[in-house]
C-alpha positions as CSV (number, residue, x, y, z in Angstrom):
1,X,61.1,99.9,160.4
2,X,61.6,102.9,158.1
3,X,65.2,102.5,158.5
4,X,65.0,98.8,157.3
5,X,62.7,100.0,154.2
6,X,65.4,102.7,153.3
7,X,68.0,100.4,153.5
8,X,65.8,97.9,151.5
9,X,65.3,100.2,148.9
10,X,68.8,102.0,148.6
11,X,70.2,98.0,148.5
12,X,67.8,97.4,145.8
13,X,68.7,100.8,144.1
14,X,72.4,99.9,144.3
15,X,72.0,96.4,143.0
16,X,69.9,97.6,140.1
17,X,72.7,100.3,139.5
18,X,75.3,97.8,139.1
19,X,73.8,95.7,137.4
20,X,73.4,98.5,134.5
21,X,77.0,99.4,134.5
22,X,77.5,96.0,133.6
23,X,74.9,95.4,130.9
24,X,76.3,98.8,129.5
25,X,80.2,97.5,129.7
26,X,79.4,94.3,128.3
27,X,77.3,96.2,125.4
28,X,80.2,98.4,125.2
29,X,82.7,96.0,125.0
30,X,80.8,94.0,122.3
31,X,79.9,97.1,120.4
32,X,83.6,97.6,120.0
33,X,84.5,93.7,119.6
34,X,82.0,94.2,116.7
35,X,83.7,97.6,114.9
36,X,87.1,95.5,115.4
37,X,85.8,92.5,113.2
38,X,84.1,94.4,111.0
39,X,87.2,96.7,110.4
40,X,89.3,93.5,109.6
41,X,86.6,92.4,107.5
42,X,86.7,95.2,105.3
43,X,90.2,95.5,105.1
44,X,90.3,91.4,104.0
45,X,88.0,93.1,101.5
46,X,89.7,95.7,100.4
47,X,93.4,93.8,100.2
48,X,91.6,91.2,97.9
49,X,89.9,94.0,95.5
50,X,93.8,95.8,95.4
51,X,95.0,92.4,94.7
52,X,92.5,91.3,92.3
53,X,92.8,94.8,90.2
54,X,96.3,94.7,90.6
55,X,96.5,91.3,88.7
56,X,94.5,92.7,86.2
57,X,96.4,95.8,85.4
58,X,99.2,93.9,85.2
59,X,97.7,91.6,82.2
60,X,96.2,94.8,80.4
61,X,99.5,96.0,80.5
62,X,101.1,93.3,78.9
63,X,98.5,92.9,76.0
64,X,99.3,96.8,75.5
65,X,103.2,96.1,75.3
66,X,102.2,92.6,72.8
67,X,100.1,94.9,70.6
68,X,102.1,97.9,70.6
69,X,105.2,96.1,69.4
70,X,103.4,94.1,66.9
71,X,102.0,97.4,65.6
72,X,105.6,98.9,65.4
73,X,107.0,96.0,63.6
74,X,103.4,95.7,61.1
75,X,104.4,99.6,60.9
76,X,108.0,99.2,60.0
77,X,107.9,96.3,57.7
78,X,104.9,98.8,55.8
79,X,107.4,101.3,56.0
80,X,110.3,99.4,54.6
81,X,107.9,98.1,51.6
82,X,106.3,101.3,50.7
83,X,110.3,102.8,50.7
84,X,111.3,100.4,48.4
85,X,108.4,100.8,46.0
86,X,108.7,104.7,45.9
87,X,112.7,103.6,45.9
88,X,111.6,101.5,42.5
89,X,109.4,104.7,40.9
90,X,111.9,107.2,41.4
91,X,114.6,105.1,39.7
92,X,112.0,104.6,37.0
93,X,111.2,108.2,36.7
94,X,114.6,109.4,36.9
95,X,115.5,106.9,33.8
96,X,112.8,107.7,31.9
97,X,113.7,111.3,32.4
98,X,117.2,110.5,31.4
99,X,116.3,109.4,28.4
100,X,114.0,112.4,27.4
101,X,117.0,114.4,28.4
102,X,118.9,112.8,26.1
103,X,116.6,112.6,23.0
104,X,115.7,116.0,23.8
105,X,119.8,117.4,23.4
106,X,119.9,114.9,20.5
107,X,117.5,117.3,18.9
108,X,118.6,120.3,19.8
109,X,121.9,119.0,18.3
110,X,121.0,117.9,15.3
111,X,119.1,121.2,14.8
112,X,122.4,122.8,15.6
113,X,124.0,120.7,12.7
114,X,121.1,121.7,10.3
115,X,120.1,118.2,10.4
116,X,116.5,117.4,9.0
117,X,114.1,116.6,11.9
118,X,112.7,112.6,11.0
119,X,109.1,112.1,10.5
C-alpha cells in the first residue's frame, strides 16, 4: 500500500509539473506574440509620424523658397527704383554744380577784365 500511495503521489506530482511547464510556455509564448504586435504597432506608428512630418517639411519648405524669392524680387525692383532716383539727384546736383562752376569762372573773369560786378 505505501508503494501505491508513492506512486499516487509522484503521478500526481508529475502531472501537476507538466501541466506548469505548459501554462508557463503558453504564457511565454503569448508574452512574446504580444511584444511582436506591439513592436509592429509602434513602428506603423512611428512610419506614419516620419511620413506625416515629412509631408510637412516639405510644404514649409516651399512657402520658404515662394517667400524668399518674392522677397528678392520686392528687394531688387526697390533696389532698381531707389538707383534710379539717386541716378536722377546726382545728375541734378552735378548740373546745378555745373552751372555754379560756370557763373563762378564768369566772375572771376570778368574781375580779371576789370569788369564792374552787376547789382
Amino acid at each position: 500500500m505505501k508503494k501505491l500511495g508513492y506512486f499516487i503521489l509522484a503521478s500526481a506530482l508529475a502531472v501537476s509539473a507538466s501541466a506548469g511547464f505548459a501554462v508557463a510556455q503558453d504564457s511565454a509564448g503569448h508574452d512574446l506574440k504580444a511584444a511582436g504586435t506591439d513592436t509592429k504597432d509602434a513602428t506603423k506608428d512611428t512610419g506614419h509620424a516620419v511620413a506625416t512630418g515629412s509631408k510637412k517639411t516639405a510644404t514649409g519648405t516651399k512657402k520658404v523658397y515662394h517667400k524668399t524669392a518674392s522677397g528678392t524680387k520686392t528687394a531688387a525692383d526697390k533696389t532698381a527704383d531707389g538707383t534710379k532716383t539717386v541716378g536722377k539727384d546726382i545728375g541734378h546736383g552735378t548740373k546745378v554744380a555745373a552751372k555754379d562752376t560756370a557763373h563762378g569762372t564768369e566772375k572771376v573773369g570778368d574781375k580779371i577784365a576789370g569788369k564792374p560786378t552787376p547789382q
